[in-house]
C-alpha positions in Angstrom: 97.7 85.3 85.4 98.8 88.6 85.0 96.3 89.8 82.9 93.7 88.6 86.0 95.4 90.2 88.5 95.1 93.5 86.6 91.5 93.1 85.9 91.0 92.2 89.6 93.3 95.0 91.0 91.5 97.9 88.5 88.5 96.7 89.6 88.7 96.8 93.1 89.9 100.3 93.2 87.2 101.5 90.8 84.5 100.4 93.3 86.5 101.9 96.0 84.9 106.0 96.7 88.3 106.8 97.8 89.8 106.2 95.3 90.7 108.1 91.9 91.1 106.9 88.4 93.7 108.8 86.3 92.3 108.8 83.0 94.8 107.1 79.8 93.7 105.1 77.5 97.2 103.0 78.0 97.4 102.8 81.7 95.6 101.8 84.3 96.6 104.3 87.1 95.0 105.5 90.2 95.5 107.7 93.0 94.6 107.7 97.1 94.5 111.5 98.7 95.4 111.4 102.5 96.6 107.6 102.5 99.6 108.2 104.4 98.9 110.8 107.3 101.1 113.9 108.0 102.8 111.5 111.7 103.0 108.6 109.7 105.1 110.4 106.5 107.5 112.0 109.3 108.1 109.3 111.0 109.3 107.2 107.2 111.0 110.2 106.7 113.2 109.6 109.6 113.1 105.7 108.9 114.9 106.8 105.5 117.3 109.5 106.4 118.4 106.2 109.6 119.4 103.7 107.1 119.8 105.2 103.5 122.4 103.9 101.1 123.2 105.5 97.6 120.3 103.6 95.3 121.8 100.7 92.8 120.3 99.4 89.5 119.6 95.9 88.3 123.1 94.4 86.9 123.4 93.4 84.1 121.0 95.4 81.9 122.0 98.8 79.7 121.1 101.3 82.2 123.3 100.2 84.8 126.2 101.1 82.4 125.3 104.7 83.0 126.3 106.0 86.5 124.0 108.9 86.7 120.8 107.2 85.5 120.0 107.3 89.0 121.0 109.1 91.9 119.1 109.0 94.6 119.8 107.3 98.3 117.0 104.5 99.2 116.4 102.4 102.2 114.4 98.9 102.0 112.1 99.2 105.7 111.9 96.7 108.3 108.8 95.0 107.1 108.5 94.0 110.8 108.2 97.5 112.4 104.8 98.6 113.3 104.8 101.3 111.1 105.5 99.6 108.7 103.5 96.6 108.8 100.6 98.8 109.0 100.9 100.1 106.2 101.4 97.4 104.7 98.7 96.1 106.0 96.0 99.2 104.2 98.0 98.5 100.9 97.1 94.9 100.8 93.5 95.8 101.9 93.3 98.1 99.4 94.6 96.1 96.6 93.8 93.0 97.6 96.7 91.4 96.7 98.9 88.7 98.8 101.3 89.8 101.5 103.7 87.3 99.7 103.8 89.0 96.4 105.0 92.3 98.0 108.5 93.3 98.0 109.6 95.4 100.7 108.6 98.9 101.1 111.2 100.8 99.6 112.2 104.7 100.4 113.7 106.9 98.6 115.6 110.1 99.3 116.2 112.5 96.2 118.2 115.7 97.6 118.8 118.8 95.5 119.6 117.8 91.4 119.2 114.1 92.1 116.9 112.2 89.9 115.6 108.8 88.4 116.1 108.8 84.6 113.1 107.2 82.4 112.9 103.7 82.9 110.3 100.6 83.8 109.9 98.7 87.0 108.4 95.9 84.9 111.6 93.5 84.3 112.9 92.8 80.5 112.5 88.9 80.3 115.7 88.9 77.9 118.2 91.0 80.3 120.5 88.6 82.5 119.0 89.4 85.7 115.8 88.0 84.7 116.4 84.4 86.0 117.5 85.5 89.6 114.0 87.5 89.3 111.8 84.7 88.1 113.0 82.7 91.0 111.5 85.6 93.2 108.5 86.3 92.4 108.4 86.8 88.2 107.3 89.8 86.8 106.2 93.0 88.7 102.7 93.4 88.5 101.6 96.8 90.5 103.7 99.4 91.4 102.6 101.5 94.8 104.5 104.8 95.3 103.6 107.1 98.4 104.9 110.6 98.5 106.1 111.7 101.9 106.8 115.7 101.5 106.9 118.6 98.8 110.1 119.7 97.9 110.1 123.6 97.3 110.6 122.9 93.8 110.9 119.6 90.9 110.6 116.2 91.8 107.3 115.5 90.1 106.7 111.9 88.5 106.8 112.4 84.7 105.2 109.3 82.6 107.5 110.6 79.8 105.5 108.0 77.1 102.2 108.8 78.4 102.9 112.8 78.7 102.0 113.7 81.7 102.8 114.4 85.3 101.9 113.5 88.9 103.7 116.1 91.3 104.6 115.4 94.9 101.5 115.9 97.4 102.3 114.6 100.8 100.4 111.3 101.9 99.5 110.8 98.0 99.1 106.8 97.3 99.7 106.5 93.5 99.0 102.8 91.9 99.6 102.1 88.4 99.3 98.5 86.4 102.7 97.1 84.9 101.1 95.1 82.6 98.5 95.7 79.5 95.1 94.7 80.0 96.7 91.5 78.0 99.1 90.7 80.9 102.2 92.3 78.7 105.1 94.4 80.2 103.4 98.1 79.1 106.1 100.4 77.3 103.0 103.1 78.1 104.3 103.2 81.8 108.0 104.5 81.3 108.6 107.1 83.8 111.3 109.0 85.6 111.8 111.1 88.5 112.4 114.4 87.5 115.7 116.2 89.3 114.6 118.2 92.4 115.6 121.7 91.9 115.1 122.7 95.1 115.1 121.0 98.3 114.6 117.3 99.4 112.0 115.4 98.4 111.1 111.5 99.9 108.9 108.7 99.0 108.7 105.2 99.3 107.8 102.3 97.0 106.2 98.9 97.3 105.9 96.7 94.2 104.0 93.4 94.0 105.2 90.2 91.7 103.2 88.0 89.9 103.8 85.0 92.3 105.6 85.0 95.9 108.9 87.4 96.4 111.1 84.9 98.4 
């Protein structure tokens, strides 16, 4: 099933003019100039800096062990404001996946030196969490990340496997596939947020399981 849901995901955005295909051979990745306009990105921004909490890790696993793997604040949104919802709404259109698979947009905060070290948002079937997650949804299938500002320096997305970068460009939809083309958790799509050297930078993050999250 999650090897369909790739296929049908990657297709939909490659017959989709607005959007652009990052090219590597090991991921499928793509990116949406403009998706999120200049109003809509201050007013998350504000959403963020209302409710944020100092982000957590999943328990359990390795890297929670380590107390500056990640540093950042984050805030899960009211699905049920406006704003929101209707952005939620043009990220299921766009997908075309279920409303039920989605988590709950997520934003994130990363002020001066704070940072996400490498890691996957695709779960490790073995780690003791993973029952509490299979219950929820299963496995993460897409992840959907939306950059809200430019910090005046750092910050950029680094896919520290696949060697390259995406750096922060306000309203900037990225997408990338979990999963291989074969359905399997893809080691290709380890990444980190690099430490902002200078300034704030915020985004926010929806990712979709394989069946329905709660």
């Amino acid at each position: 099933m999650l090897a369909q849901t790739g296929r049908a995901v990657a297709d939909r955005l490659r017959e989709n003019p607005a959007v652009i295909a990052i090219p590597h051979d090991g991921i499928e990745m793509f990116v949406v100039p403009d998706f999120i306009s200049p109003a809509e990105c201050a007013a998350l921004i504000e959403k963020i800096d209302a409710v944020c909490q100092p982000s957590t890790l999943l328990s359990g696993g390795t890297l929670a062990d380590d107390v500056g793997f990640r540093t950042s604040h984050s805030a899960n949104l009211d699905r049920f404001d406006p704003l929101v919802e209707a952005i939620d709404t043009r990220i299921l259109a766009l997908t075309g996946l279920r409303e039920r698979q989605g988590e709950t947009i997520q934003g994130q905060r990363y002020r001066q030196g704070q940072l996400f070290k490498p890691h996957y948002d695709w779960f490790g079937t073995d780690q003791p969490y993973w029952p509490k997650e299979a219950a929820a949804g299963g496995q993460r299938s897409w992840t959907t990340m939306a950059y809200l500002n430019r910090p005046q320096a750092g910050g950029a997305t680094r896919f520290t496997s696949a060697g390259f970068q995406v750096e922060p460009l306000p309203g900037l939809l990225l997408l990338w596939n979990n999963m291989t083309v074969d359905g399997l958790p893809n080691p290709a799509v380890m990444h980190e947020g690099s430490p902002v050297e200078a300034g704030t930078k915020y985004i926010f993050t929806k990712w979709f399981r394989r069946g329905d999250w709660y």
